[in-house]
C-alpha positions as a LaTeX table, in Angstrom:
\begin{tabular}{lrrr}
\hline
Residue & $x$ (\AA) & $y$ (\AA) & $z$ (\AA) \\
\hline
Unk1 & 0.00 & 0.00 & 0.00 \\
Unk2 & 1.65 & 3.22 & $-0.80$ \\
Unk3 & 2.39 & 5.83 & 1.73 \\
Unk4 & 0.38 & 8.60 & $-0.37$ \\
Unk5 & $-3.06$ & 5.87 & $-0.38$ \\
Unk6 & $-2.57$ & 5.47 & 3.23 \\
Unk7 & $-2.41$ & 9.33 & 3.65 \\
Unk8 & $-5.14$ & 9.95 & 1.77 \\
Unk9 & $-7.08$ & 7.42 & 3.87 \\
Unk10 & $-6.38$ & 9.08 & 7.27 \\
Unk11 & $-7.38$ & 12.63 & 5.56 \\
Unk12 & $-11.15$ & 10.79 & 4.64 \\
Unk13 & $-11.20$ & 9.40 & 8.02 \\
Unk14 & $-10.20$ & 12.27 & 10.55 \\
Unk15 & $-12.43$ & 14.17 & 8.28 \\
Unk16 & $-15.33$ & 11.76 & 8.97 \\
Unk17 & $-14.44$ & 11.47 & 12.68 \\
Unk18 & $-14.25$ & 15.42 & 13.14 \\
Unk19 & $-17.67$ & 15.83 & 10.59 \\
Unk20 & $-19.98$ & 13.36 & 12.51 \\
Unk21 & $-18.79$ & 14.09 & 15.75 \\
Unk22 & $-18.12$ & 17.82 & 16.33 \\
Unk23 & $-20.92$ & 17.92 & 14.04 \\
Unk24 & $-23.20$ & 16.12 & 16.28 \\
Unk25 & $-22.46$ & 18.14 & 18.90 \\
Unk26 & $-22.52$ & 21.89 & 17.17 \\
Unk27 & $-26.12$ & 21.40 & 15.21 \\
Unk28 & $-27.48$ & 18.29 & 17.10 \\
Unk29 & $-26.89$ & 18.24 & 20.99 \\
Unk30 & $-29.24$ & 20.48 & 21.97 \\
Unk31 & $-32.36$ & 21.61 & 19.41 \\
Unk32 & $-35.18$ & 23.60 & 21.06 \\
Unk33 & $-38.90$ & 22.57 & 19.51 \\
Unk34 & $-39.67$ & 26.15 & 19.25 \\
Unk35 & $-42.89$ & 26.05 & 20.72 \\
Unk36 & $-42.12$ & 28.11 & 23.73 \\
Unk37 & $-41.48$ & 25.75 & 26.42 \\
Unk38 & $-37.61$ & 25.13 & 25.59 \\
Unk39 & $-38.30$ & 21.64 & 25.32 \\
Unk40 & $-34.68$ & 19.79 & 24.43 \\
Unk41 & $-35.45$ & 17.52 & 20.99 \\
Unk42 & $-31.51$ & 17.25 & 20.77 \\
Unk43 & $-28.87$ & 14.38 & 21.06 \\
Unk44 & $-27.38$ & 15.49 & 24.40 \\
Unk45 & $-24.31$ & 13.90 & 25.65 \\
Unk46 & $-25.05$ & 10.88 & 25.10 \\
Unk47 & $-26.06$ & 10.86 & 21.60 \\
Unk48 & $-22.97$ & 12.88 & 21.00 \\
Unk49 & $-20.94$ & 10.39 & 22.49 \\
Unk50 & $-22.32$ & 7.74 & 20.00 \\
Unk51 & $-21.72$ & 9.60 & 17.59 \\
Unk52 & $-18.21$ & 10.21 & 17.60 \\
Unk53 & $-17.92$ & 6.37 & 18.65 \\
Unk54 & $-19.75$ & 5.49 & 15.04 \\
Unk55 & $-17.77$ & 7.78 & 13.35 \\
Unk56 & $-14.37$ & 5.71 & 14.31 \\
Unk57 & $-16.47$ & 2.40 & 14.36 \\
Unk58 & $-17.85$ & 3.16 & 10.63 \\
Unk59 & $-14.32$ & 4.21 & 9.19 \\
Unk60 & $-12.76$ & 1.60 & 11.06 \\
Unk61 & $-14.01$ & $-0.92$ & 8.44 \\
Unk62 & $-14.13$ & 1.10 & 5.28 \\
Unk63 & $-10.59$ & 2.62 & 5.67 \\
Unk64 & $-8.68$ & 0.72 & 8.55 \\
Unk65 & $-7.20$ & $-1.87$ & 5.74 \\
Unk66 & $-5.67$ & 0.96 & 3.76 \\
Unk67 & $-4.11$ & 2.99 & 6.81 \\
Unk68 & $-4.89$ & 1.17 & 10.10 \\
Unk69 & $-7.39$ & 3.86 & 10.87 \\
Unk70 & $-5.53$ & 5.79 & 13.02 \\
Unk71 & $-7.04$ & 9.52 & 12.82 \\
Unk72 & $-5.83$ & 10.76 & 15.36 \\
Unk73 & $-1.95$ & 12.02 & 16.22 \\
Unk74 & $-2.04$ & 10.24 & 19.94 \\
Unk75 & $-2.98$ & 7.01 & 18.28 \\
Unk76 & $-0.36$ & 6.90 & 15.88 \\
Unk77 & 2.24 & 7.75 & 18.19 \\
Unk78 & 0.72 & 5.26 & 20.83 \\
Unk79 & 1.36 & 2.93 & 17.98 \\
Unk80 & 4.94 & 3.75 & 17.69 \\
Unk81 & 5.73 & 3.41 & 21.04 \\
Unk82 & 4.21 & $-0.09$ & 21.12 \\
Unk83 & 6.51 & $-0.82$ & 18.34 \\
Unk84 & 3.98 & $-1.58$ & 15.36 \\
Unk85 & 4.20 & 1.60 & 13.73 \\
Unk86 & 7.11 & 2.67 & 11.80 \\
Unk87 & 9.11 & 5.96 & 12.77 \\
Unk88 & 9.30 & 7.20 & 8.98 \\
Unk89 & 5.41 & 7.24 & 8.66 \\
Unk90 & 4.76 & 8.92 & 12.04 \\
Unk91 & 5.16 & 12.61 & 11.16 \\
Unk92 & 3.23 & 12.62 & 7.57 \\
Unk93 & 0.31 & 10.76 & 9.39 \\
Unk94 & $-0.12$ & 13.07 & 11.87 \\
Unk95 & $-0.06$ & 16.24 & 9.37 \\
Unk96 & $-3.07$ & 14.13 & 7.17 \\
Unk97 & $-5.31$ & 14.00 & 10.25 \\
Unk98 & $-4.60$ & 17.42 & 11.34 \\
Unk99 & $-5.55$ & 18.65 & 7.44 \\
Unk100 & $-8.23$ & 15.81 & 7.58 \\
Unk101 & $-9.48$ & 17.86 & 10.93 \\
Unk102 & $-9.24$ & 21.41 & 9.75 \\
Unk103 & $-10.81$ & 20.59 & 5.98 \\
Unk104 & $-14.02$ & 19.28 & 8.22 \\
Unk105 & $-14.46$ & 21.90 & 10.54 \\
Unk106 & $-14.32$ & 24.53 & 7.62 \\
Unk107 & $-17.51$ & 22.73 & 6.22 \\
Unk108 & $-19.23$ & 22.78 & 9.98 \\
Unk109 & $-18.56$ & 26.29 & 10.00 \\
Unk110 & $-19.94$ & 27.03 & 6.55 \\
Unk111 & $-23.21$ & 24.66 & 7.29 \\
Unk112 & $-23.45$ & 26.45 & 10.38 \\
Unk113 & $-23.38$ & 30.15 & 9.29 \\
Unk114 & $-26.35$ & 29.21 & 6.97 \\
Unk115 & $-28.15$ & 29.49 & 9.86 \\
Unk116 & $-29.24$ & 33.40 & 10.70 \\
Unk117 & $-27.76$ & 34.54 & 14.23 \\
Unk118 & $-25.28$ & 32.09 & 14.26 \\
Unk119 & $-22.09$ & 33.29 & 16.16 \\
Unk120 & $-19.24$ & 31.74 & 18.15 \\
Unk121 & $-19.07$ & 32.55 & 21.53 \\
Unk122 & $-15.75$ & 31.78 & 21.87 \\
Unk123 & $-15.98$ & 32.94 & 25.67 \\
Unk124 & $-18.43$ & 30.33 & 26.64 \\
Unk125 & $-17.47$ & 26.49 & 27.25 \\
Unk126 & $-17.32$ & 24.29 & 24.21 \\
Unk127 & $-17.88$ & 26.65 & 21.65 \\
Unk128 & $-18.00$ & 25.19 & 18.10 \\
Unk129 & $-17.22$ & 21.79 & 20.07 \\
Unk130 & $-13.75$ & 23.09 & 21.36 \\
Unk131 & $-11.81$ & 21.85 & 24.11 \\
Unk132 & $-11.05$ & 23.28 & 27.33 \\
Unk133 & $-10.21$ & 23.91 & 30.73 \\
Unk134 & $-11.31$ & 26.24 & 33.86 \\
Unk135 & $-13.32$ & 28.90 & 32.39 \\
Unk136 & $-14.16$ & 27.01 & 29.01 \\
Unk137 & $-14.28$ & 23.73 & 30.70 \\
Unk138 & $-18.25$ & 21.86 & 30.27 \\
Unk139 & $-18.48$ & 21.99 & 34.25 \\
Unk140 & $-15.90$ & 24.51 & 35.35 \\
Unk141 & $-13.25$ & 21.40 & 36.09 \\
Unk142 & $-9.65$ & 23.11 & 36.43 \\
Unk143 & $-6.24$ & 22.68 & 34.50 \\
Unk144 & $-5.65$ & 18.78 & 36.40 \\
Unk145 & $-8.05$ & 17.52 & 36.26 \\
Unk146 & $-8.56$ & 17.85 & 32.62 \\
Unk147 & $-5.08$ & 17.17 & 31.89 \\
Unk148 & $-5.45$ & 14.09 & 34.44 \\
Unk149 & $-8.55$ & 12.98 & 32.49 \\
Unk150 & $-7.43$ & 13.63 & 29.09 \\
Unk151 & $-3.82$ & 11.67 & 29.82 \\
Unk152 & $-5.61$ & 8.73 & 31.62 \\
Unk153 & $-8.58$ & 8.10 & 29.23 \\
Unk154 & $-6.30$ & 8.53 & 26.16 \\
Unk155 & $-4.04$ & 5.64 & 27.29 \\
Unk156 & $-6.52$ & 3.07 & 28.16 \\
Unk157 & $-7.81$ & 4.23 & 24.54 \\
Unk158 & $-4.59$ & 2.89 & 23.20 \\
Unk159 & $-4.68$ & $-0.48$ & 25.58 \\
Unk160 & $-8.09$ & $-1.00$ & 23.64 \\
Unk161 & $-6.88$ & $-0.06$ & 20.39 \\
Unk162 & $-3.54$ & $-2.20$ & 20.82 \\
Unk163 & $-5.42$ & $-5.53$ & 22.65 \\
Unk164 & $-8.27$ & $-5.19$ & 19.64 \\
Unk165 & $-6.18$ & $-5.14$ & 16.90 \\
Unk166 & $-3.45$ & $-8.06$ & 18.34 \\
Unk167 & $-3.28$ & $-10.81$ & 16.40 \\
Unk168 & $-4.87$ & $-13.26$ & 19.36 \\
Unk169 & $-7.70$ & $-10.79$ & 19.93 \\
Unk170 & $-11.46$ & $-11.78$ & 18.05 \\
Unk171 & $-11.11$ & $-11.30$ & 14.03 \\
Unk172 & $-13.36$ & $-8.87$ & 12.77 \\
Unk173 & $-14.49$ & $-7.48$ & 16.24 \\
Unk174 & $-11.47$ & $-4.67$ & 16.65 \\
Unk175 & $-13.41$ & $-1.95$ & 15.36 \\
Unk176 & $-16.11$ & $-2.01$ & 17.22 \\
Unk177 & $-14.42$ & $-2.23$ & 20.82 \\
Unk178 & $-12.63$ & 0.67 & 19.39 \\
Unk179 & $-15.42$ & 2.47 & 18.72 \\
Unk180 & $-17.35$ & 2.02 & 21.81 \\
Unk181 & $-14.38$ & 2.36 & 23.58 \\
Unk182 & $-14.25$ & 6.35 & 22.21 \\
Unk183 & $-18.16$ & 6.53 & 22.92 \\
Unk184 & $-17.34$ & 5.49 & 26.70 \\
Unk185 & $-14.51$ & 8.23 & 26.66 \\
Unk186 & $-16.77$ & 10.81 & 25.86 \\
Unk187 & $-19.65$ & 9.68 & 28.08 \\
Unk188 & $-16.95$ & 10.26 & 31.24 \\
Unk189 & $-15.44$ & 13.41 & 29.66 \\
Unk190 & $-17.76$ & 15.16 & 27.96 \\
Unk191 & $-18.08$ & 17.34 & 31.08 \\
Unk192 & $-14.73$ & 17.97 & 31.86 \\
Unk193 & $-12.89$ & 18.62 & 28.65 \\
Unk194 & $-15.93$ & 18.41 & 26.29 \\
Unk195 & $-13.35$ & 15.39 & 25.27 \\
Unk196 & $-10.43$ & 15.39 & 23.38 \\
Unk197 & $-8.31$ & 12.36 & 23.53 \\
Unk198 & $-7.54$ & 13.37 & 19.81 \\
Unk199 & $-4.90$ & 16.50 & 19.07 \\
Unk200 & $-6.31$ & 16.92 & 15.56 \\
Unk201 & $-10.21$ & 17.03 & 16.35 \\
Unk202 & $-8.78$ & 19.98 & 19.27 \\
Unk203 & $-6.54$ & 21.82 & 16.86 \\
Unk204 & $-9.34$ & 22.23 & 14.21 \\
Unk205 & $-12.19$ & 23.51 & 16.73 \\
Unk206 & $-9.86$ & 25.90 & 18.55 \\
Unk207 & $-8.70$ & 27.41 & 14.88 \\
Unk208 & $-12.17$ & 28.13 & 14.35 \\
Unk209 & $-13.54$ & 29.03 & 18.27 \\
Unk210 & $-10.43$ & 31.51 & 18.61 \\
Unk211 & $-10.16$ & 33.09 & 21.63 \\
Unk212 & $-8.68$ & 31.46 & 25.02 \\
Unk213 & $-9.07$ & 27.84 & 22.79 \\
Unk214 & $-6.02$ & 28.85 & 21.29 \\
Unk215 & $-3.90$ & 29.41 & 24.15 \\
Unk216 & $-5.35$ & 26.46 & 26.11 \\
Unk217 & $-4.48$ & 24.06 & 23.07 \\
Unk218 & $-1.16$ & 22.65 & 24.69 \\
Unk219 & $-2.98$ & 20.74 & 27.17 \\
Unk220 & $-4.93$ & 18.74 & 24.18 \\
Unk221 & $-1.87$ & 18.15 & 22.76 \\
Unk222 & 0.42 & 17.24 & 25.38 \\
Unk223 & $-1.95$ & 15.15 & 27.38 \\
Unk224 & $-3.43$ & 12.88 & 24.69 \\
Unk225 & 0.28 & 12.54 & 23.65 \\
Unk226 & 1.69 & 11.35 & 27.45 \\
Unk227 & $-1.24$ & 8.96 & 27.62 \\
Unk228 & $-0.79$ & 7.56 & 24.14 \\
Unk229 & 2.90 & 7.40 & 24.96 \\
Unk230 & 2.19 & 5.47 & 28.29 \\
Unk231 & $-0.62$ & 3.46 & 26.80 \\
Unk232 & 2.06 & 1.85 & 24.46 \\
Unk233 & 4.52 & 1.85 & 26.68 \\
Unk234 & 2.58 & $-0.07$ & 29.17 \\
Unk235 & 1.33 & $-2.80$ & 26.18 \\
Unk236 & 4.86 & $-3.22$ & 24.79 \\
Unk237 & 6.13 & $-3.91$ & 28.43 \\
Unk238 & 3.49 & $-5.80$ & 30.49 \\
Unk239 & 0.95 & $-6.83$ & 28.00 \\
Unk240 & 2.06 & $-8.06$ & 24.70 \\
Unk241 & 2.54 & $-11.69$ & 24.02 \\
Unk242 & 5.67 & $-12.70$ & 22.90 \\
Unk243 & 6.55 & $-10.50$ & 19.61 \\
Unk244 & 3.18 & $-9.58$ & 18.49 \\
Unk245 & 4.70 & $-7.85$ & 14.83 \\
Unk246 & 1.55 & $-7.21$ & 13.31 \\
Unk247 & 1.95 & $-3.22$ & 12.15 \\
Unk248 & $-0.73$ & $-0.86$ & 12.27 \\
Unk249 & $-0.52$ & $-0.14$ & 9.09 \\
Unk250 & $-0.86$ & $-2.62$ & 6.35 \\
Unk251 & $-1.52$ & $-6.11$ & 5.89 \\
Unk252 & $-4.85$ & $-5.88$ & 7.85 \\
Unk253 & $-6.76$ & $-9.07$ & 7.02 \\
Unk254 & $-9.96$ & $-7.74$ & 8.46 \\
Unk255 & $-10.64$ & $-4.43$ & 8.71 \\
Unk256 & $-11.82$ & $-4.71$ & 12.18 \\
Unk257 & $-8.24$ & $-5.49$ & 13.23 \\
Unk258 & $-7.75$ & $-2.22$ & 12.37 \\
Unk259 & $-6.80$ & 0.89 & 15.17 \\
Unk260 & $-9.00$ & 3.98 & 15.24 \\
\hline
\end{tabular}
């Protein structure tokens, strides 16, 4: 599989990811009936947290045999660290998903200023489906304990992504863990970070939000990173069976073997 195809399949796929879920959660969270009595016809949380889960789930299978389905920079350097992921690949992946990321959340923000009064309130907590802490944190929660949260939930993301896609685990079933895994992720962390676990999906909201986002976008970098980093460390070390070679990459005999 050439490096370009691969590229090209993280673009479609960080693009879906950042689409379906920061979409779900800027025109589908929270929809008033209009009526008068604020009743909430929206998604809430917890459809937003599917959402984002189906979005890796879905691209999983239609891309994860071209790329390994990795949209998302922690991931592939979670990968590296395990030692399925080759070095020379790391860096041109991660600028796909970040383009992948920004391309999507150019067409949210077009969709969404066909809309009359729509604005960015890039003062409130997740505006435009940014990430942040203190002030622009869901519930108020302060620099450590998003940075805690992030770090934490972003490497057990990579012990699921790493145990689902080993060659021992179920064929055909690594997709799906992965993707519920990301919908339980955002049901804990919704709140507290409006969820990140994903450097691209941050970097392209903030861009757009402006404001104190920008500024605050270290943490969703950094974090995801030292979790992804001790996510693969911890696999490598303590968890992998013998020399489990299989790459993240290519070679994927069923796309469900594939990481998100």
């Amino acid at each position: 599989m050439t490096l370009q195809r691969r590229l090209l399949a993280e673009v479609f796929g960080t693009f879906w990811l950042v689409l379906g879920g920061c979409g779900a959660a800027i025109f589908a969270a929270s929809i008033l009936d209009g009526g008068g009595n604020e009743t909430n016809l929206g998604i809430g949380f917890i459809g937003v947290s599917f959402a984002f889960g189906l979005t890796v789930l879905t691209m999983a299978y239609a891309v994860g045999h071209i790329s390994g389905g990795h949209f998302n920079p922690a991931v592939t350097i979670g990968a590296l660290v395990s030692g399925r992921f080759d070095k020379k690949d790391a860096l041109p992946y991660i600028v796909a998903q970040v383009i992948g990321a920004i391309i999507a959340a150019g067409v949210l923000f077009v969709i969404a200023k066909g809309k009359d009064g729509f604005d960015i309130v890039n003062t409130a907590p997740g505006a435009f489906a940014a990430n942040g802490y203190g002030d622009l944190s869901p519930q108020g929660y302060n620099l450590a304990a998003c940075f805690l949260a992030e770090t934490v939930l972003t490497a057990f993301f990579l012990l699921v992504i790493l145990g689902a896609t080993a060659k021992k685990a179920a064929a055909g079933f690594g997709g799906l863990a992965i993707g519920l895994a990301l919908t339980l992720i955002h049901l804990i962390s919704i709140p507290i970070t409006n969820t990140s676990v994903n450097p691209a999906r941050s970097t392209s909201q903030a861009l757009f939000a402006g404001g104190d986002y920008i500024p605050q976008l270290w943490l969703f970098w950094v974090a995801p990173i030292l979790g992804a980093v001790i996510g693969g460390a911890i696999w490598k070390f303590f968890l992998e069976e013998g020399a489990d070679e299989e790459a993240l990459v290519e070679g994927v005999e069923v796309p469900g073997n594939a990481p998100a």
